[in-house]
VEXTI-275056 format. One record per residue (C-alpha): residue in three letters; x, y, z. Coordinates in nm, 3 decimals. Layout:
<atoms>
> ala,X,Y,Z
...
</atoms>
This chain:
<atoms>
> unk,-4.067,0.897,4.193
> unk,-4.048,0.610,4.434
> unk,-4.151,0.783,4.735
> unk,-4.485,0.884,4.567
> unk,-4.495,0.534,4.506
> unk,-4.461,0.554,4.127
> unk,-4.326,0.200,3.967
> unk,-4.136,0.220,3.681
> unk,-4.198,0.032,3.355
> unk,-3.934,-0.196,3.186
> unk,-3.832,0.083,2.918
> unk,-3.835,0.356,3.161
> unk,-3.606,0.162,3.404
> unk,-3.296,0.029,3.127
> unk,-3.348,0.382,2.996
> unk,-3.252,0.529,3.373
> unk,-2.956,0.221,3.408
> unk,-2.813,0.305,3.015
> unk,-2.795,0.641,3.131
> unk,-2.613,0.585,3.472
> unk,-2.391,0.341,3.302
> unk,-2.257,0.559,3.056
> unk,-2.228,0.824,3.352
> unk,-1.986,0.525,3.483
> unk,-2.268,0.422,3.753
> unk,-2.255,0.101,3.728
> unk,-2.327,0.006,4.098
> unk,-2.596,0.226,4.098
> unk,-2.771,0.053,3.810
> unk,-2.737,-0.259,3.966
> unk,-2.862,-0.116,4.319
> unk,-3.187,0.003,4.127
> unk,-3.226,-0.278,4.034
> unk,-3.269,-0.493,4.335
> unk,-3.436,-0.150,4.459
> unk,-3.695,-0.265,4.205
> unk,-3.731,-0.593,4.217
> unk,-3.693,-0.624,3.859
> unk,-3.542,-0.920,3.662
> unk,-3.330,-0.849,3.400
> unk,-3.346,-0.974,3.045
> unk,-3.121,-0.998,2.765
> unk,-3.174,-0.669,2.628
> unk,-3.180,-0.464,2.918
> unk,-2.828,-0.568,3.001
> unk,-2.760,-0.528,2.657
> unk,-2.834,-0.164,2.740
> unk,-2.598,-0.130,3.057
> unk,-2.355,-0.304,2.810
> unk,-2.353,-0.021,2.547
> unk,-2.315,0.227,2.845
> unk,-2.040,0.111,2.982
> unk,-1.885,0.046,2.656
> unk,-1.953,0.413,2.570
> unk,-1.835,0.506,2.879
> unk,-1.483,0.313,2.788
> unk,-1.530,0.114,3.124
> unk,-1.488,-0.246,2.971
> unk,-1.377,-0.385,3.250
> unk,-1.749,-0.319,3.412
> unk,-1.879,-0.409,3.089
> unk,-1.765,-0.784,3.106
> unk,-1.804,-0.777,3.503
> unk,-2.218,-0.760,3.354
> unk,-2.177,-0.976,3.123
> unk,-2.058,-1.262,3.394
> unk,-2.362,-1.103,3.594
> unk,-2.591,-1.237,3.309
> unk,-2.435,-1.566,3.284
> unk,-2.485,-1.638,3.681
> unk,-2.834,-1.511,3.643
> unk,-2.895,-1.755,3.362
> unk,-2.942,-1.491,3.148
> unk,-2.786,-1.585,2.785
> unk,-2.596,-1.318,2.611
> unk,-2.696,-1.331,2.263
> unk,-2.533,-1.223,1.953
> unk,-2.593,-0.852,2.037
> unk,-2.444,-0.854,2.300
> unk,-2.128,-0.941,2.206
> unk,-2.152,-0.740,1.872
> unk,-2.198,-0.455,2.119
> unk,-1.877,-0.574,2.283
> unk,-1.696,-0.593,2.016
> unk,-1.792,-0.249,1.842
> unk,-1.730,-0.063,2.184
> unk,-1.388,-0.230,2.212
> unk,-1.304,-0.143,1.852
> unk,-1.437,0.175,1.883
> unk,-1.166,0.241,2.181
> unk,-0.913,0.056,2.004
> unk,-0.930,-0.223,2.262
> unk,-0.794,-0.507,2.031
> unk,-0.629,-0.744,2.280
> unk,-0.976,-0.726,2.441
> unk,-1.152,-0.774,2.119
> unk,-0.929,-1.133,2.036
> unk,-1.149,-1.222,2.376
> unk,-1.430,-1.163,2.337
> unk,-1.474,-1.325,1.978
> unk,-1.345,-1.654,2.119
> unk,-1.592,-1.642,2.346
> unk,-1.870,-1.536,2.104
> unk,-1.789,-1.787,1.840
> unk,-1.723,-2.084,2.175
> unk,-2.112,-2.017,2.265
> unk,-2.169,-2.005,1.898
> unk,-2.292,-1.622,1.806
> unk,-2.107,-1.568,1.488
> unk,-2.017,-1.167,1.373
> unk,-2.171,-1.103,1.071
> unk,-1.961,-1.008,0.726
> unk,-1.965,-0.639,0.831
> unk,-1.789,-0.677,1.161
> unk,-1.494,-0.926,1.047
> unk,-1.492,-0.621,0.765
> unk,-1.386,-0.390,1.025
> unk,-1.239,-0.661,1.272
> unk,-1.003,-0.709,0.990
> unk,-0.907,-0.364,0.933
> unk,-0.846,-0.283,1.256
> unk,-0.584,-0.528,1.290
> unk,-0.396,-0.436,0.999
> unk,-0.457,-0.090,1.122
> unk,-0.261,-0.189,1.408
> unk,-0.043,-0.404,1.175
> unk,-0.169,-0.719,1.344
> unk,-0.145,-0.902,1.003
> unk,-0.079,-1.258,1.125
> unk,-0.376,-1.191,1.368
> unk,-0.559,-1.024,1.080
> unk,-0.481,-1.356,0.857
> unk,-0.603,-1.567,1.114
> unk,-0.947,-1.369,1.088
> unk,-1.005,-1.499,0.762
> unk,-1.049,-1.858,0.865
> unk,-1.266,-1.794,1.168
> unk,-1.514,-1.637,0.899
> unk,-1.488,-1.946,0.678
> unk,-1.558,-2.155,1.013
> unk,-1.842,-1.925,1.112
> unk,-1.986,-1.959,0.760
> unk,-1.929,-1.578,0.634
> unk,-1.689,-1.629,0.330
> unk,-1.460,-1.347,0.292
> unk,-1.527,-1.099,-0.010
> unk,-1.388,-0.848,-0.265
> unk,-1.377,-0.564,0.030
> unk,-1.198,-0.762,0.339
> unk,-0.942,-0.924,0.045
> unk,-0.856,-0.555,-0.071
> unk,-0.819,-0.418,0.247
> unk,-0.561,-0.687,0.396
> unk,-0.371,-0.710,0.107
> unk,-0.328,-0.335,0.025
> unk,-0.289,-0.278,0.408
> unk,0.033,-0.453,0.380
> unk,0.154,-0.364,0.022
> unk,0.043,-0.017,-0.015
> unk,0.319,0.143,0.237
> unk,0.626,0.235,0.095
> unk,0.837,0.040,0.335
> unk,0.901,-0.279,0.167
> unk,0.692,-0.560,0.423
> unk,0.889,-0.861,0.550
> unk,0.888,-1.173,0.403
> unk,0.671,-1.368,0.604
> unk,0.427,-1.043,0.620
> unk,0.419,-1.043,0.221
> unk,0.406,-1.450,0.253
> unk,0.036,-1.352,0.441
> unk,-0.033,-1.180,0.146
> unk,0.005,-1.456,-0.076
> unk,-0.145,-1.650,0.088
> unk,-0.447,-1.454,0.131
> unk,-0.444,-1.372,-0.262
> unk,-0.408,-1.695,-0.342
> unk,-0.704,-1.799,-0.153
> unk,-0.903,-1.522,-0.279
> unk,-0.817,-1.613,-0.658
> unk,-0.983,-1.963,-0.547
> unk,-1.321,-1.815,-0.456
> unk,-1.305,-1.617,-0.761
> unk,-1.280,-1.283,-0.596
> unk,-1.040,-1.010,-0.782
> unk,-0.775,-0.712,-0.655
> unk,-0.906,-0.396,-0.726
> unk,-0.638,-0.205,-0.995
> unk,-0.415,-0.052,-0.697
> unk,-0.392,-0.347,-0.483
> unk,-0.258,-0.534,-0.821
> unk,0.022,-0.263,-0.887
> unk,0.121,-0.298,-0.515
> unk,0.139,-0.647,-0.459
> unk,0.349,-0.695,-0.793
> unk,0.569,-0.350,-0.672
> unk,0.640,-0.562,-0.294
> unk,0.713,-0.909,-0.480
> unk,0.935,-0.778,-0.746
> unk,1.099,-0.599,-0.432
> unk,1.163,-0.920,-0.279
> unk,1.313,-1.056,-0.587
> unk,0.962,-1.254,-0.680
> unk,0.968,-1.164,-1.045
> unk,0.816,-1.517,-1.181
> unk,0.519,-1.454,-0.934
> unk,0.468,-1.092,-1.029
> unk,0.398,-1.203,-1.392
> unk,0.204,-1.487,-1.281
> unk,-0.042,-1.247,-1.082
> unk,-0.114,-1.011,-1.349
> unk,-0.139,-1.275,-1.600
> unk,-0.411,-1.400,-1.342
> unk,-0.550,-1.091,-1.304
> unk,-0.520,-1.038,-1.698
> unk,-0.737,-1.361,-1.716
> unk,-0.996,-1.199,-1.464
> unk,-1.056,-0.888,-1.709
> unk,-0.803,-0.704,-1.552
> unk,-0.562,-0.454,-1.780
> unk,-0.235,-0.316,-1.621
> unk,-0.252,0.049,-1.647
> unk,0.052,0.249,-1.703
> unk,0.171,0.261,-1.389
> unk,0.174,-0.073,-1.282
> unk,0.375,-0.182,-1.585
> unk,0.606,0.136,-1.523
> unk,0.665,-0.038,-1.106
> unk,0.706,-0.374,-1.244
> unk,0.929,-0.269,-1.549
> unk,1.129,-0.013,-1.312
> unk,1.185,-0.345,-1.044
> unk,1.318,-0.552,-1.332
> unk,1.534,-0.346,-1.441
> unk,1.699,-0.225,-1.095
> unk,1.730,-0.609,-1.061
> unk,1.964,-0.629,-1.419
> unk,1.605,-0.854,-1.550
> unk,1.601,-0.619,-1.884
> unk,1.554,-0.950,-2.107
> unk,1.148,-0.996,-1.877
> unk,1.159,-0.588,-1.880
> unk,1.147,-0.582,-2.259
> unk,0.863,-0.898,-2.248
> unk,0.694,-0.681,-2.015
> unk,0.699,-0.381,-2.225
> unk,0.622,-0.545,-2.565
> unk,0.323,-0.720,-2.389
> unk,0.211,-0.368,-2.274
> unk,0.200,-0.229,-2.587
> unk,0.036,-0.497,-2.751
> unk,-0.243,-0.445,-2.462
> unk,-0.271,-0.083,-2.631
> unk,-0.134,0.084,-2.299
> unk,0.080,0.388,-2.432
> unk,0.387,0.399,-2.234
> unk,0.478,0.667,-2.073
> unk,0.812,0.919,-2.079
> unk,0.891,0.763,-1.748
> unk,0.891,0.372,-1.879
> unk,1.072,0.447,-2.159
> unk,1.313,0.678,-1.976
> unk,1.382,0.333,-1.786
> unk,1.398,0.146,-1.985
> unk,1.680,0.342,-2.237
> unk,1.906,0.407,-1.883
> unk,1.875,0.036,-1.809
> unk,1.967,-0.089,-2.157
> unk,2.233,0.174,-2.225
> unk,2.404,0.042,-1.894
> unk,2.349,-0.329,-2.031
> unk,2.539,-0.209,-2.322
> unk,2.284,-0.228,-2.585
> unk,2.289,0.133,-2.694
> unk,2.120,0.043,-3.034
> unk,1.793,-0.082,-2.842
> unk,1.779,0.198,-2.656
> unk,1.814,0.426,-2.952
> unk,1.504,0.254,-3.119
> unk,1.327,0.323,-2.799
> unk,1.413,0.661,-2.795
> unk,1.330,0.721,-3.187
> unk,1.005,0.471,-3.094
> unk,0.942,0.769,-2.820
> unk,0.944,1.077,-3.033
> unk,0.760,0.887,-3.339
> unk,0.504,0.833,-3.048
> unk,0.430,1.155,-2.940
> unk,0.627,1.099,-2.599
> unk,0.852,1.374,-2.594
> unk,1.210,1.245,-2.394
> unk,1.294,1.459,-2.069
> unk,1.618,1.576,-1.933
> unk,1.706,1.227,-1.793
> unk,1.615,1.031,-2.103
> unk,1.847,1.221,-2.292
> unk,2.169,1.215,-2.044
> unk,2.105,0.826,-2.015
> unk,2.163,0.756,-2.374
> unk,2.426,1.125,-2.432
> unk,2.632,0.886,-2.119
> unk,2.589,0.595,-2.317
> unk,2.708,0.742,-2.610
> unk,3.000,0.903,-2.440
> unk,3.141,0.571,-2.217
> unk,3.090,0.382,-2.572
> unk,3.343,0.665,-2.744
> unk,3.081,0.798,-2.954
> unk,3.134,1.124,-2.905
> unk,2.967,1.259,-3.237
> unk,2.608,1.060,-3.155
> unk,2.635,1.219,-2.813
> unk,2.696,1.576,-2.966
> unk,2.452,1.502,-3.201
> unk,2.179,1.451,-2.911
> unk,2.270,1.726,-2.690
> unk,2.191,1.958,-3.009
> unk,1.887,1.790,-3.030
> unk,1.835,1.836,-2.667
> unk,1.883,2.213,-2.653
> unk,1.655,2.250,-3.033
> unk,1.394,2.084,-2.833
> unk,1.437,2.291,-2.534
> unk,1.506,2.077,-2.273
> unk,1.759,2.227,-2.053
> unk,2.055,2.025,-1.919
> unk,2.132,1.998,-1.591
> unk,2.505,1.926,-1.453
> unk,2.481,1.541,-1.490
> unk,2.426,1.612,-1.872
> unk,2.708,1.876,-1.898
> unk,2.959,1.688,-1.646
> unk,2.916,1.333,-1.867
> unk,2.987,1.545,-2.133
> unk,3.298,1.757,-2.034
> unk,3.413,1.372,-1.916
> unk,3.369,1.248,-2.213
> unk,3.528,1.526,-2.449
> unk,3.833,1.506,-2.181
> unk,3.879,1.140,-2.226
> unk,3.850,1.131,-2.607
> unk,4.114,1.411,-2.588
> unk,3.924,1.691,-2.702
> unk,4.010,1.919,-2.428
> unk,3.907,2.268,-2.637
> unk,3.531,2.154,-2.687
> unk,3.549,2.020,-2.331
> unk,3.595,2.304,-2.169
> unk,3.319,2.529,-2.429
> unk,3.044,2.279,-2.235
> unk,3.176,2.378,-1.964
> unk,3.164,2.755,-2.041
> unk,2.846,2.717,-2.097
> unk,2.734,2.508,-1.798
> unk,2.871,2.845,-1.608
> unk,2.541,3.033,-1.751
> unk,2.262,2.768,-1.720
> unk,2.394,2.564,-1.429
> unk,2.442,2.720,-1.060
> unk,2.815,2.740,-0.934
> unk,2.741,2.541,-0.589
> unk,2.568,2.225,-0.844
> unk,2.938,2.203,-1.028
> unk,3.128,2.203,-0.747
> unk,3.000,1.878,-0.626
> unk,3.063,1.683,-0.967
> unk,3.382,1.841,-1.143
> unk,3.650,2.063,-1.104
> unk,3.826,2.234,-1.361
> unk,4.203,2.243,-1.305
> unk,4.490,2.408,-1.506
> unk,4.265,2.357,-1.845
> unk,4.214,2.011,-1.789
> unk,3.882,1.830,-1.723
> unk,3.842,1.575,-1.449
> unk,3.519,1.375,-1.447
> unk,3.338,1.306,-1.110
</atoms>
């Protein structure tokens, strides 16, 4: 084309130096060029930019970008959106934290969408403190974090199932305590994770506090979210807040399920209060919510350790009429319990018939049965 003497336009000539950039031709770009005569503006280097930002040579791509600069050619905020994407793209997040400081030094702010996915990327990379620190560089450069970058940091961090660290859930706090002040709200999963990580970390106070907050924002716990919170507190021996909690649940219409009441009835009948957990159970089938193998051994265990060995008989008939099968933690608290009230004969007619419904290996590990007498695991 140039030996026939043919000139090429400006279009023609950062179409021919995008494409040799992205080939990773960066030299020759720049030698056609000078080969040209032709002075570069913003958005042709712009164009070599992409390129080389396609081409994953970012090294190149800021070697142009300092080529603009000496040329007194001011990179705008395209160009360092461009940057940014390409870096992000690549996963190129140490180079990213660079380029931003620059961009935001000269005063060419990202817009909403890119902190969006500056943001995630970070807490892709588990970044968080780095992530954090993203929120108040969009305050500074007048883009006020929303409902999408809030929900993403926060249930980055507490929707794992590894519990975070304290000063990683402390970020989260932080962050959902800020975005409570701009009157932004946690979507329904984010709230059942953040209260399952601070009732983890022994937080209980604060996990009532946020869904009373949320609560006050329009926001109803579902089921599960009451189940996680309930479940926490009463692992943690809280069954006093457990039963506030589940009271205040059913006064917000939210039928428990099988599994909060199943925790319920194990955690009060190892509290001691088997009568509580009887109403519960009772309150269950009156419900509709029909008890599963577990309920049942929690309270036939209960029973048993309490030496009331007739209420726990009377259960496991209602157990087997309802036909929920027993499994060998039902029949071996049970046989214990018969053995230790002395009634070795109907001790070892459970365990006769454990041998039919239970499989030999499954006894083995939680009883033996020696010279007709029962020995609890």
């Amino acid at each position: 084309m140039l030996n026939y003497g043919f000139v090429m336009d400006r279009y023609t000539l950062s179409c021919f130096a995008y494409s040799l950039c992205k080939a990773g031709k960066c030299r020759d770009a720049l030698d056609l060029i000078e080969v040209e005569e032709f002075v570069p503006d913003t958005v042709f280097y712009n164009r070599m930019i992409s390129g080389l930002c396609e081409a994953s040579l970012f090294e190149e791509a800021m070697d142009i970008l300092h080529t603009m600069r000496s040329s007194s050619c001011i990179p705008n905020v395209v160009t360092y959106r461009i940057l940014l994407s390409g870096c992000l793209t690549k996963g190129q997040l140490g180079r990213c934290k660079r380029i931003l400081s620059m961009m935001i030094t000269e005063g060419c702010y990202p817009n909403r969408e890119m902190f969006n996915s500056l943001v995630h990327a970070y807490c892709k990379s588990r970044d968080y403190s780095y992530a954090y620190k993203l929120f108040k560089k969009m305050i500074k450069c007048g883009c006020h974090p929303g409902y999408l970058v809030y929900n993403i940091f926060i249930g980055s961090i507490c929707s794992n199932e590894e519990q975070p660290s304290s000063d990683i859930l402390e970020l989260a706090e932080k962050a959902y305590s800020e975005m409570l002040d701009s009157g932004v709200v946690l979507n329904k999963i984010n709230v059942s994770n953040l209260a399952r990580c601070l009732c983890g970390a022994g937080k209980f106070d604060q996990t009532f506090k946020i869904i009373c907050e949320m609560m006050g924002k329009g926001f109803i716990p579902d089921d599960s979210t009451y189940s996680k919170v309930i479940g926490f507190l009463c692992d943690a021996s809280k069954v006093e807040k457990a039963f506030l909690l589940f009271e205040e649940m059913k006064r917000n219409d939210i039928l428990p399920s099988v599994y909060t009441y199943t925790i319920l009835i194990d955690s009060f009948c190892k509290a001691g209060l088997i009568q509580q957990a009887r109403k519960w159970f009772d309150e269950m089938l009156s419900e509709g919510c029909t008890p599963n193998v577990v309920t049942y051994t929690a309270l036939i265990h209960a029973y048993l350790k309490a030496r009331k060995v007739s209420d726990a008989d009377e259960l496991f008939e209602m157990m087997l009429l309802e036909g929920c099968k027993p499994n060998v933690v039902t029949y071996t608290a049970l046989i214990d319990g018969h053995c230790k009230a002395g009634q070795i004969e109907k001790a070892c007619q459970i365990y006769a018939r454990m041998r039919g419904d239970i499989d030999s290996s499954d006894m083995d590990k939680y009883f033996k049965l020696d010279h007709n007498n029962c020995v609890g695991p």
